[in-house]
C-alpha positions, 0 to 999 in steps of 0.5 A: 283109132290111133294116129298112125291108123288114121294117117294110114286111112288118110294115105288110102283114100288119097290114093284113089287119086292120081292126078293133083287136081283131084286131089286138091278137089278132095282138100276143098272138099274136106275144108268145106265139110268142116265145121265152122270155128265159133267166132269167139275163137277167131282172135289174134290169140289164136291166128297162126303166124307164118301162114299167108292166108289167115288160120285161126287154130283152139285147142281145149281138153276134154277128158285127158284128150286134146280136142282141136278146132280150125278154120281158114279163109283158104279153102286149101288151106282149110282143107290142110287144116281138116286132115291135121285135125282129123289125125291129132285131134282127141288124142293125148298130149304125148301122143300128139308130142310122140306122132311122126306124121308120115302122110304129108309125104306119102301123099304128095303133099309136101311137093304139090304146096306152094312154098308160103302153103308148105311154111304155112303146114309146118306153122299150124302143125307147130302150133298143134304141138306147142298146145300139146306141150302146153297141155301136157305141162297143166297136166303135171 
C-alpha cells in the first residue's frame, strides 16, 4: 500500500467517530495493540526531543525499506506514534522524505491535541524524516 492509501484508510476508520472521546478511546486502543519497543532501544539515543511524555523512536532498514519501532509512556501518545508507523513505516527513504501527511488534519487531529502533544507530533514526525534522510544518504 502506498502512504496516501494508508493515510486514506486512516481517515476512514476515524470517520466512524464523532465524538472526540471516541476517538481518543481508538488512539488508546491502537497504542495498547502496538508492540512493545525491545528495551535495548530504549536509550537516550533514541528519546525524542520536545515531546513532554518520553517517546523512544528506532528505525532500521531492511530490504531498501525503512522499518520503525516506537514506544511511549503516554497512551496517547503511543497511540500518535502507532499511526505515524503504521503510515511511513516500510516504506523507501524518499517516500518517506516526499509524503504530505494529510490525515493529521483530516481527522481532527491537530486541533483535538494539547499544545506540548501538537510540539510533541511534529517532533516524532521530524525525527522520522530526519532517519529517512539519514537512510537515504548511507544509500548513496
Amino acid at each position: 500500500m502506498t502512504i496516501n492509501e494508508i493515510q486514506d484508510e486512516i481517515i476512514e476508520e476515524f470517520s466512524d467517530f464523532d465524538d472526540w472521546m471516541d476517538r481518543y478511546q481508538m488512539l488508546i486502543d491502537l497504542g495498547s495493540e502496538q508492540e512493545p519497543l525491545d528495551n535495548k532501544y530504549k536509550t537516550e539515543q533514541n528519546l525524542i526531543d520536545g515531546c513532554q511524555s518520553r517517546v523512544w523512536l528506532q528505525a532500521d532498514m531492511q530490504n531498501g525499506l525503512l522499518h520503525f519501532q516506537a514506544e511511549s509512556d503516554a497512551l496517547i501518545v503511543k497511540g500518535i506514534v502507532a499511526l505515524l508507523i503504521r503510515v511511513l513505516s516500510d516504506h523507501t527513504p524518499q517516500e518517506i522524505l516526499d509524503a504530505d501527511l494529510y490525515f493529521i488534519e483530516k481527522i481532527g487531529l491537530r486541533e483535538h491535541l494539547s499544545p506540548t502533544r501538537s510540539n510533541g507530533l511534529l517532533a516524532m514526525l521530524k525525527q522520522m524524516k530526519l532517519y529517512a534522510l539519514a537512510f537515504k544518504s548511507i544509500e548513496h
